[in-house]
C-alpha positions as MATLAB code, in Angstrom:
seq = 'XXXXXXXXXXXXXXXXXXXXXXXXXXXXXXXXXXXXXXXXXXXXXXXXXXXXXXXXXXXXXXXXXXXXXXXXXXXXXXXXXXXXXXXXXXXXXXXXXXXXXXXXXXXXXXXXXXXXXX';
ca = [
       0.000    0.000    0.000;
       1.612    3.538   -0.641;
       0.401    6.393    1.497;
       0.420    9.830    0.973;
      -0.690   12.371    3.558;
      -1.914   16.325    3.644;
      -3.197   18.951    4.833;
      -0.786   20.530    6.877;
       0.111   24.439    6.808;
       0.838   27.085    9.270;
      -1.830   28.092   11.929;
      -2.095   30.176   14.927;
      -2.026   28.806   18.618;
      -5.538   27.703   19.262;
      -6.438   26.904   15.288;
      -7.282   23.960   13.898;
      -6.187   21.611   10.878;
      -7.552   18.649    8.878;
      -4.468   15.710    7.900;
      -5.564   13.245    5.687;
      -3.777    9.666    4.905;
      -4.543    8.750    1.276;
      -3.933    5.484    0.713;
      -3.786    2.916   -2.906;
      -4.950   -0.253   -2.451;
      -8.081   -1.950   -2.776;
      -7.610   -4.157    0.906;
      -6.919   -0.308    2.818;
      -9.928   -1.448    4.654;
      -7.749   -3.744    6.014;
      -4.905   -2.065    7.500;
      -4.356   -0.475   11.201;
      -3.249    2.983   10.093;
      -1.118    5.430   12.434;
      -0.061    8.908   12.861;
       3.186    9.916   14.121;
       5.154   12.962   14.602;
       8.925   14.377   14.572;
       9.916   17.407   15.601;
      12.733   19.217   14.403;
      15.686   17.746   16.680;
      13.358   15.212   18.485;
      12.471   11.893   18.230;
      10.000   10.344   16.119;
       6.865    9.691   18.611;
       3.302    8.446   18.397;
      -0.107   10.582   17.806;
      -2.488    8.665   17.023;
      -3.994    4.971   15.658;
      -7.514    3.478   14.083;
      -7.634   -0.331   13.747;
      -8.716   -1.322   10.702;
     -12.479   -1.265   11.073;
     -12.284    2.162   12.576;
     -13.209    0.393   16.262;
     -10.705    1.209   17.981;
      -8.629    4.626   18.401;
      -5.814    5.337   20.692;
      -4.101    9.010   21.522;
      -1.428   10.174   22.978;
      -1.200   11.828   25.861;
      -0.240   14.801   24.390;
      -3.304   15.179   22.239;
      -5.841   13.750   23.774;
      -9.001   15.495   24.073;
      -7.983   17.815   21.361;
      -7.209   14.971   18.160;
      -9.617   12.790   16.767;
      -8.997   10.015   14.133;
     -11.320    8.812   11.938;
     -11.178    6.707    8.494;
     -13.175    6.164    5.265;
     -12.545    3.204    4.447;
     -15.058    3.355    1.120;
     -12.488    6.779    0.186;
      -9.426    4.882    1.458;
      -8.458    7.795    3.285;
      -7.495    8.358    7.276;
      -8.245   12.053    8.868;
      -6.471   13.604   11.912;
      -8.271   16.565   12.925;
      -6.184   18.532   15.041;
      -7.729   20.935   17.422;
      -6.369   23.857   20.330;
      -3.707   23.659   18.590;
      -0.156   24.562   20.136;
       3.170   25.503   19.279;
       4.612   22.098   20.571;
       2.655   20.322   17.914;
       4.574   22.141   15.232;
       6.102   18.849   13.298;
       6.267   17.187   10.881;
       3.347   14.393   10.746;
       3.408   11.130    9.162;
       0.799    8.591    8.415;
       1.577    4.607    8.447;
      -0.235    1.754    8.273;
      -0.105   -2.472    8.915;
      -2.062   -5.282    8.380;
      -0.837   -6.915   11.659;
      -0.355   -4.309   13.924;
      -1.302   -1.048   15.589;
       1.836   -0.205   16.605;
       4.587   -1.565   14.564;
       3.754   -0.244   10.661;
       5.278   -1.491    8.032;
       4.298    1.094    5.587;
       5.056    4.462    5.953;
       3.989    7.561    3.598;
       5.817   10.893    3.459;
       5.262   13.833    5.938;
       3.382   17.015    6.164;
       4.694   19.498    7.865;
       2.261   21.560   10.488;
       3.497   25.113   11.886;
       1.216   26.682   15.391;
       2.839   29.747   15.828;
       2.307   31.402   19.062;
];
């Protein structure tokens, strides 16, 4: 499956953005799909996951209460709205996804890069 995700941009502190995860592939519906995050000098860490049927969603800490994941499944597409935003989410975000996992991906598509300025 190849991946390709969007939507990012530069927003103020307290704005909100849209990423989507388009994905190729007729069995997407079948694939756990991720979003992580790297900051500029920092490590690559988790954001968020959606099992395949859309079931199941898990956040991190960080984001909780202000991320939500969600999928189409029909579109072959994975959103990440990102809301309150703040100026430690500025990164750049990257969508992955796995038939066998939630946590270990296999596939990975390229970044999109999302400024909060403060």
């Amino acid at each position: 499956v190849q991946l390709q995700a969007s939507g990012g941009g530069l927003v103020q502190a307290g704005g909100s953005l849209r990423l989507s995860c388009a994905a190729s592939g007729r069995t997407f519906s079948s694939y756990a799909v991720g979003w992580f995050r790297q900051a500029p000098g920092k490590e690559r860490e988790f954001v968020a996951a959606i099992s395949w049927s859309g079931g199941s969603k898990y956040f991190a800490d960080s984001v909780k209460g202000r991320f939500t994941i969600s999928r189409d499944n029909a579109k072959n597409t994975v959103s990440l709205q990102m809301n309150s935003l703040k100026a430690e989410d500025t990164a750049a975000y990257y969508c992955a996804a796995d038939q066998e996992s939630l946590w270990d991906y296999k596939y990975w598509g390229q970044g999109t890069l999302v400024t909060v300025s403060s």
